[in-house]
C-alpha positions as CSV (number, residue, x, y, z in Angstrom):
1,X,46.7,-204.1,-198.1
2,X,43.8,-204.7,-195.6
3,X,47.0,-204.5,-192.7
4,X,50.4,-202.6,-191.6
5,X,53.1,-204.5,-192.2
6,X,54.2,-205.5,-188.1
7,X,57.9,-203.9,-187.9
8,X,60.6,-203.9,-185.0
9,X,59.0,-200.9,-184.0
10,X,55.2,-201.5,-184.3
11,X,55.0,-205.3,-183.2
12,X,53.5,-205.6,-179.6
13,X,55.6,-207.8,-177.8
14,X,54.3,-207.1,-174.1
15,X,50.7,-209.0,-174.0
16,X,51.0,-209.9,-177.9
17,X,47.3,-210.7,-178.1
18,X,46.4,-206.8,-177.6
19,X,48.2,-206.0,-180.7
20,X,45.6,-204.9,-183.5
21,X,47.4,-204.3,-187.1
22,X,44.2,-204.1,-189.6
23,X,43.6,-200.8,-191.0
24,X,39.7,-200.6,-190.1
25,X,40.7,-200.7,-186.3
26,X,43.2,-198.3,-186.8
27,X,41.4,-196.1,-188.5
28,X,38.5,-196.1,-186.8
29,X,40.5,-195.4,-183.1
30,X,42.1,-192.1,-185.0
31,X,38.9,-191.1,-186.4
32,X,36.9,-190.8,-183.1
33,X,40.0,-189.3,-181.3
34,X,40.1,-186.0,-180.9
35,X,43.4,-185.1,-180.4
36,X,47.2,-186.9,-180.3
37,X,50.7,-186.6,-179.0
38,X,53.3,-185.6,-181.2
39,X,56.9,-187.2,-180.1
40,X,60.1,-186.3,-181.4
41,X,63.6,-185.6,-180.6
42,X,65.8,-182.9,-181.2
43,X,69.4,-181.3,-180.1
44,X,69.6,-184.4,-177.8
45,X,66.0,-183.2,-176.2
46,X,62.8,-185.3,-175.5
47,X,59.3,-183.8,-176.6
48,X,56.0,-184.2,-176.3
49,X,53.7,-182.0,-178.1
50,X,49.4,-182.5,-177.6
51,X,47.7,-181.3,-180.5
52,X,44.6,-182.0,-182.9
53,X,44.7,-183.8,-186.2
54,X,42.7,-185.6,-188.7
55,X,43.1,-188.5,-191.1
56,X,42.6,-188.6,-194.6
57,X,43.5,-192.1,-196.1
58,X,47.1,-192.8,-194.8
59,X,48.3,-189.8,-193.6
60,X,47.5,-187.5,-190.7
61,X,48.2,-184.0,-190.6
62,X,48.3,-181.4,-188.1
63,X,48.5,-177.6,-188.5
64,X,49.8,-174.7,-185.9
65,X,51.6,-172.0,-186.2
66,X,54.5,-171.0,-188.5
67,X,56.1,-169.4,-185.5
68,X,55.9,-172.5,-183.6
69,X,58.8,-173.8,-182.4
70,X,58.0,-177.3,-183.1
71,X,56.1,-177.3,-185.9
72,X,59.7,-175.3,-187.3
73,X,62.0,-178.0,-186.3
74,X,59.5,-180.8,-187.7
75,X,59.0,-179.0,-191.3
76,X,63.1,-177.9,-191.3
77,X,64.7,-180.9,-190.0
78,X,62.5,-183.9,-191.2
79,X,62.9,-185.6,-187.9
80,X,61.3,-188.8,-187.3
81,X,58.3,-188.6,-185.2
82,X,56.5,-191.1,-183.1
83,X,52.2,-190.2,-183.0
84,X,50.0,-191.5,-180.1
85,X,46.1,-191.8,-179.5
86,X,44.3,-193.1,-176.8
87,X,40.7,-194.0,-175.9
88,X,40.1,-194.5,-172.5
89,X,36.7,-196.5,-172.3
90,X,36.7,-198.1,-168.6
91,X,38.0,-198.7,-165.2
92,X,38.4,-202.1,-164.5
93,X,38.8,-202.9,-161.3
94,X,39.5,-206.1,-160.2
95,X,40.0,-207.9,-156.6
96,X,43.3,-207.1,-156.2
97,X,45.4,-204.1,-156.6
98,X,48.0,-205.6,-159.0
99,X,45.4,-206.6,-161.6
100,X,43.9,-203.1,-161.7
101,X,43.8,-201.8,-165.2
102,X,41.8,-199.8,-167.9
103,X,39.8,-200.6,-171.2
104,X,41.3,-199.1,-173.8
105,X,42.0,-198.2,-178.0
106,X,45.6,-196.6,-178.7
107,X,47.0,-196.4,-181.8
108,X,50.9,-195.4,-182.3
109,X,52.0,-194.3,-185.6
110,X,56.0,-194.0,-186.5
111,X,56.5,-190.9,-189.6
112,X,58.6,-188.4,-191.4
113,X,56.4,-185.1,-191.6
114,X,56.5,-182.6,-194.4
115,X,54.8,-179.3,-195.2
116,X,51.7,-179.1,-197.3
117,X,52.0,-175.4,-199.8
118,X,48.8,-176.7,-202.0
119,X,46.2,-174.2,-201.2
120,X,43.3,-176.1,-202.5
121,X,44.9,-179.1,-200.4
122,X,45.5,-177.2,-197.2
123,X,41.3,-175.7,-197.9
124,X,40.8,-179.6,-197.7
125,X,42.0,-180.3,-194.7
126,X,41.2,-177.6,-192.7
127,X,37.4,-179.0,-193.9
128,X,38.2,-182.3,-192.6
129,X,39.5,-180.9,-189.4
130,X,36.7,-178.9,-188.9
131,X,33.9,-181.6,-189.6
132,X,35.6,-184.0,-187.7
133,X,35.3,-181.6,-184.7
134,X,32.1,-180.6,-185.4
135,X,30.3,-182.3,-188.1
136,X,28.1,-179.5,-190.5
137,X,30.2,-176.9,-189.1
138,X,32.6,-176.2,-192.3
139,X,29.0,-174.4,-194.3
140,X,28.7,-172.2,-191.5
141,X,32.0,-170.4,-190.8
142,X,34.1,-168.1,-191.9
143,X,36.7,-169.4,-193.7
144,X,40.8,-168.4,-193.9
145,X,42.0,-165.7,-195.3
146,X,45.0,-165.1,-197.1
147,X,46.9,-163.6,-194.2
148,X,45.7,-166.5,-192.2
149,X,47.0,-168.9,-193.9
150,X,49.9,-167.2,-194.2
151,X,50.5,-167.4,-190.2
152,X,49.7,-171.3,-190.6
153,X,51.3,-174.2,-191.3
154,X,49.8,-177.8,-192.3
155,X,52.2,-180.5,-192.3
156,X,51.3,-184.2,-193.1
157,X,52.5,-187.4,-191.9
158,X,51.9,-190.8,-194.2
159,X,51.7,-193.8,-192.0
160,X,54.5,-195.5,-192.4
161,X,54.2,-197.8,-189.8
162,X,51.5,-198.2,-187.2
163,X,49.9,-200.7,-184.8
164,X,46.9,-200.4,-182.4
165,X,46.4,-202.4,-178.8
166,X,43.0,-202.8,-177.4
167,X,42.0,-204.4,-174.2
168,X,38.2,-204.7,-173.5
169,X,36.6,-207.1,-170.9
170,X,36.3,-207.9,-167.7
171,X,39.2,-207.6,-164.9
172,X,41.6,-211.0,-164.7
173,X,42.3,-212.0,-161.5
174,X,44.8,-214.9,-159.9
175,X,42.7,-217.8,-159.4
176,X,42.9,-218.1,-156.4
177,X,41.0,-214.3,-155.2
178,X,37.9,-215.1,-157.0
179,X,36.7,-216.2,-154.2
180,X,37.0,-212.8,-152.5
181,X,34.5,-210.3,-150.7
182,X,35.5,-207.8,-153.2
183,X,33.5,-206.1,-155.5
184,X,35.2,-206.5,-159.2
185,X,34.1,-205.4,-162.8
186,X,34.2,-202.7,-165.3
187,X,33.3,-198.6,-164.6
188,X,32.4,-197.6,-168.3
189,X,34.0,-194.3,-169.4
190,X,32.7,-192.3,-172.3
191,X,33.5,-189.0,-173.3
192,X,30.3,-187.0,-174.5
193,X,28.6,-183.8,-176.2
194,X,27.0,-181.5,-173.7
195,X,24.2,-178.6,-174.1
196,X,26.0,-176.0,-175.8
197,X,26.6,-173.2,-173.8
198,X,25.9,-169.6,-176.1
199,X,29.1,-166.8,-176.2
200,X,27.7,-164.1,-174.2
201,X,28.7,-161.7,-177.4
202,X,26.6,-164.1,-179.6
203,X,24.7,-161.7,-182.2
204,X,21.0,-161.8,-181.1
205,X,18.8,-163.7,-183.3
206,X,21.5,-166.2,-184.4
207,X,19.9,-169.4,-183.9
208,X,21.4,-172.9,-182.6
209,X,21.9,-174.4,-185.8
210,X,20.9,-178.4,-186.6
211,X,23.5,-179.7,-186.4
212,X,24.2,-178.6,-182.4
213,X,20.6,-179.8,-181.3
């Protein structure tokens, strides 16, 4: 299937024409994010909890650690979790306050987690989590050891259900305030790569490798 099946729980009904379902637009906004919100409940308590992840096919997966109070009650309990990503990518400012908005890509994902114990799996991807942060970096590195991954857990989530809203474009205004001596449009936002900046401990003679120029 080229699309999510649209559920109770994933169909947009405020501004329907937002709602994005196809698997190529919700793939591609969880790809380029670099991290999501984690949402559960538990013991009658509301959480939130940021964290990276990556995707690999249908399912996301996050890791932390095994003494993590979260990641404990998701991997014990099998509670339901809900799994948000946004992309902010403008300001759009229109003529009058109540039609202020943003441009933006989010994607929310509904799941039952559970624990990956595979090693060669986990090795997999802690390599897609790595290149997705920093793409050549997994050749370079260290990698776990056994009493690292002992203190870690990796638990995946298959998408169940999911569904993506978009809005691009300019600012929509009432008819009547186009006519207005206000400035309206679009203020692009981008987040972006810098210079790197070098750990003062940095061994001398380790160059910047390629793939940071």
């Amino acid at each position: 299937m080229s699309e999510f099946p649209i559920t109770p729980k994933t169909k947009i009904t405020r501004l329907p024409k937002r709602g994005v379902y196809d698997k190529e637009t919700i793939y591609a906004i969880l790809d380029e994010a670099l991290f999501c919100t984690v949402a559960f409940a538990h013991a009658g308590q509301p959480f939130q909890i940021p964290t990276g992840f990556v995707r690999i096919d249908d399912i996301l997966y996050i890791h932390g650690s095994v003494g993590s109070h979260y990641m404990r009650v998701l991997a014990s309990q099998k509670v339901p979790v809900s799994i948000g990503a946004t992309l902010i990518d403008g300001l759009v400012l229109a003529r009058s306050a109540f039609h202020h908005s943003v441009n933006y890509r989010s994607v929310v994902v509904f799941s039952t987690g559970h624990v990956v114990n595979d090693a060669q799996q986990q090795d997999n991807i802690l390599q897609a989590f790595t290149e997705k942060i920093c793409p050549g970096r997994w050749q370079d590195v260290r990698k776990p050891t056994a009493g690292e991954w002992k203190a870690t857990m990796v638990m995946a989530f298959p998408m169940e259900e999911a569904s993506a809203k978009v809005r691009t474009g300019p600012p929509k205004d009432d008819e009547e305030d186009y006519g207005m001596n206000v400035w309206a449009g679009v203020v692009p936002l981008a987040l972006r790569r810098e210079a790197p900046v070098t750990d003062p401990d940095l061994k001398k003679g380790v160059p910047l490798p390629d793939y940071l120029k």
